[in-house]
Each structure stands twice: as C-alpha cells, then as structure tokens.
N, C-alpha and C positions, 0 to 999 in steps of 0.2 A: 467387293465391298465398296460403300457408297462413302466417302470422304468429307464429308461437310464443315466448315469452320462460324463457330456463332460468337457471339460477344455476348457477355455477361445481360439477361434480362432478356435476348434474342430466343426465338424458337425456330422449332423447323416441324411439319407435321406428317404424319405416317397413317394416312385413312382420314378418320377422324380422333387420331390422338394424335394429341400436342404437346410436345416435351419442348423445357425453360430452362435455358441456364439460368441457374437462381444464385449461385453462390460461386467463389471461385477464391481458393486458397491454398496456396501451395500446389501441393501436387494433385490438390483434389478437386471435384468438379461434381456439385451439388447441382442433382436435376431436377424440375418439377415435371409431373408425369401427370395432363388431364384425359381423360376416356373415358367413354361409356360404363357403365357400371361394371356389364356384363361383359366386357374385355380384362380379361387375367392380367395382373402386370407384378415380375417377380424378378430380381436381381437374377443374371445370368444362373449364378452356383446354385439358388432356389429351383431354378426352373430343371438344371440337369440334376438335381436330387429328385424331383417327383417325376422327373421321365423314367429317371431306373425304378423307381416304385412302380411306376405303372408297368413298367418291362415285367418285373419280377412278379408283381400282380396277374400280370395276363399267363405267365408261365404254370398258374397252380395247377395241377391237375385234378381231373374231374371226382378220379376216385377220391382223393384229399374229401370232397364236401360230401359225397355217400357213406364214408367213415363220419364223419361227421354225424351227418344225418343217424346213423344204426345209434351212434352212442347218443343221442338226446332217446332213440326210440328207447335201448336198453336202460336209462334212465324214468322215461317216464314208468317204466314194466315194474322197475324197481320202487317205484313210488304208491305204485297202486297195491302190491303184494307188503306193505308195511300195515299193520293191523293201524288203525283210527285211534287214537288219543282222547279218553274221555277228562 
C-alpha cells in the first residue's frame, strides 16, 4: 500500500481522478472526489456490499429463471381460459 501524506486543500491523483483534502477535524478526514462521470466511486463498505450482490447474483441458477419462465407461461394459460367480462 501506497502511504501518502497531504495538507488540508492538497491533492494527489489516481488516473484521472483527483481526491482533495477538503476538511480535516478531529479524527476525521473529509475528501473531495473529482472523475469522470463514468468512474463508480463508493465508500469502501458500499463497494464490499455490491461485490457480494454481485457474487450472489452470479450464483443463481439457470433452472431458478426456467421456473420462472413456466409460471408467467402457466399464468398467462390461466388468463386466457377466464371467460371475458361483458
């Protein structure tokens, strides 16, 4: 890991984003964070909640969505065999 030390209003850059020390108060250490639109940026504990989503996403199995699929089909059968409402 990379060690850096910045002063209040100081940056350092990663690509082309630029994080700012903007604040600095007690124990805490307010950053500003400029990038491209199209660069994700998510406080660490965000980022490892949607990694396990996507873990547990990529786990579904295939039958899951062919169940799926049968019951919209045994759905719409059901829809069609209901007499018409005048």
């Amino acid at each position: 890991m990379l060690v850096l030390t910045r002063k209040l209003n100081e940056s350092i850059m990663i690509g082309d984003v630029e994080v700012k020390i903007t604040s600095l108060k007690g124990d805490y250490v307010k950053l500003g964070v400029k990038a491209p639109r199209e660069v994700p940026i998510h406080r660490k504990e965000i980022y490892d909640l949607i990694q396990q989503e996507n873990r547990a996403a990529a786990q579904t199995k295939l039958t899951d969505i062919s169940d799926l699929s049968t019951f919209f089909m045994q759905e719409d059968e059901a829809q069609e065999a209901k007499p018409a409402k005048k």
